[in-house]
N, C-alpha and C positions, 0 to 999 in steps of 0.2 A: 678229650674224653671219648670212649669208645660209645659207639652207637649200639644203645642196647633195644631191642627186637622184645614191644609191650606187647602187640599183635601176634600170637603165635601162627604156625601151621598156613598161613597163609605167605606167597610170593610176595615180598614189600619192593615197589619202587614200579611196579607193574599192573596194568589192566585187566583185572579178571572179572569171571563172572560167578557169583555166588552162587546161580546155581548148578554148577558143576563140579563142585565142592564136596557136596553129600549126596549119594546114589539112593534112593528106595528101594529097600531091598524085602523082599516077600513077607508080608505078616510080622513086619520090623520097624521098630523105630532106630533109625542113627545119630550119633552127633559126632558131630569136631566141636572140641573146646576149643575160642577164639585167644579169650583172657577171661584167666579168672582169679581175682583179690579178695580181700575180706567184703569189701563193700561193692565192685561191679561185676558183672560176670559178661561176657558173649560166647553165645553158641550157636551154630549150623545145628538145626534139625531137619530129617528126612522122616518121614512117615509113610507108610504105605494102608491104603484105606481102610478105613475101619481101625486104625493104630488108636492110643490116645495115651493123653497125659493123666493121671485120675486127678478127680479135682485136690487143689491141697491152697493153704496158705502160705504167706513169704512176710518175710518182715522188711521187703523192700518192693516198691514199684516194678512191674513186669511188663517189657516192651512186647511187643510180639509184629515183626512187618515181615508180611507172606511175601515170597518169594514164586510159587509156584503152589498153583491148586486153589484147593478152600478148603477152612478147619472151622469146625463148628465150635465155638469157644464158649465158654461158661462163667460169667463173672457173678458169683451169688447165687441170685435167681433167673438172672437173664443170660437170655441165649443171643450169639452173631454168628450169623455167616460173614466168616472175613474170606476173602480172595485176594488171589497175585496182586501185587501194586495197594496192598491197605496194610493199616496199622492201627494195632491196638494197644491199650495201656491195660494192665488189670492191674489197681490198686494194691497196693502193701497191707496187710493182714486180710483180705476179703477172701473169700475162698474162689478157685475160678481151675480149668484145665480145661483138654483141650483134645475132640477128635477127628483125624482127618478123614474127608468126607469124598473125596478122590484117589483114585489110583494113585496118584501122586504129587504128594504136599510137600512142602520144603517151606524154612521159616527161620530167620535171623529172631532169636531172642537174646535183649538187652536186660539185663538186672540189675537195678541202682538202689543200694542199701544204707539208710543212713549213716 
């Protein structure tokens, strides 16, 4: 059976670093799609400060681990400052988004959809 490649856009069999992946580029958000199915998604985000995500709902659980920076995240009513090396969940249907709050954010989000 041929080895098929579920991880896209990334070097497989090799040590990288994630955040070298996505550039911040002026008054821009970027991404690379990692994988994306009906039910999981991975994406690289770069954000350049003051970017954001507006708030919105998901019918699936929303991972969020910074990579670089700090984003001022919104789940509902409440607010975090998350930074490099933290992780957050924003539940499935809650409303929650997301601004970054540095020159330069970067942030693997994970999507698990029933």
């Amino acid at each position: 059976m041929e080895n098929q490649t579920l991880i896209r856009n990334l070097e497989q069999a090799s040590v990288i670093r994630l955040d070298q992946q996505v550039t911040v580029e002026p008054q821009q958000t970027s991404s690379m799609t990692l994988v994306q199915r009906p039910n999981f998604g991975m994406t690289l985000f770069a954000l350049d400060k003051g970017q954001e995500i507006k708030k919105h709902s998901s019918p699936g659980d929303a991972m969020v681990n910074v990579i670089e920076g700090v984003a001022e995240i919104t789940i509902g009513d409440d607010v975090y400052n998350v930074r490099a090396g933290e992780t957050i969940i924003m539940p499935s249907t809650i409303p929650h988004g997301l601004r970054a709050v540095e020159d330069s954010f970067k942030m693997l989000l994970i999507i698990v959809k029933p």
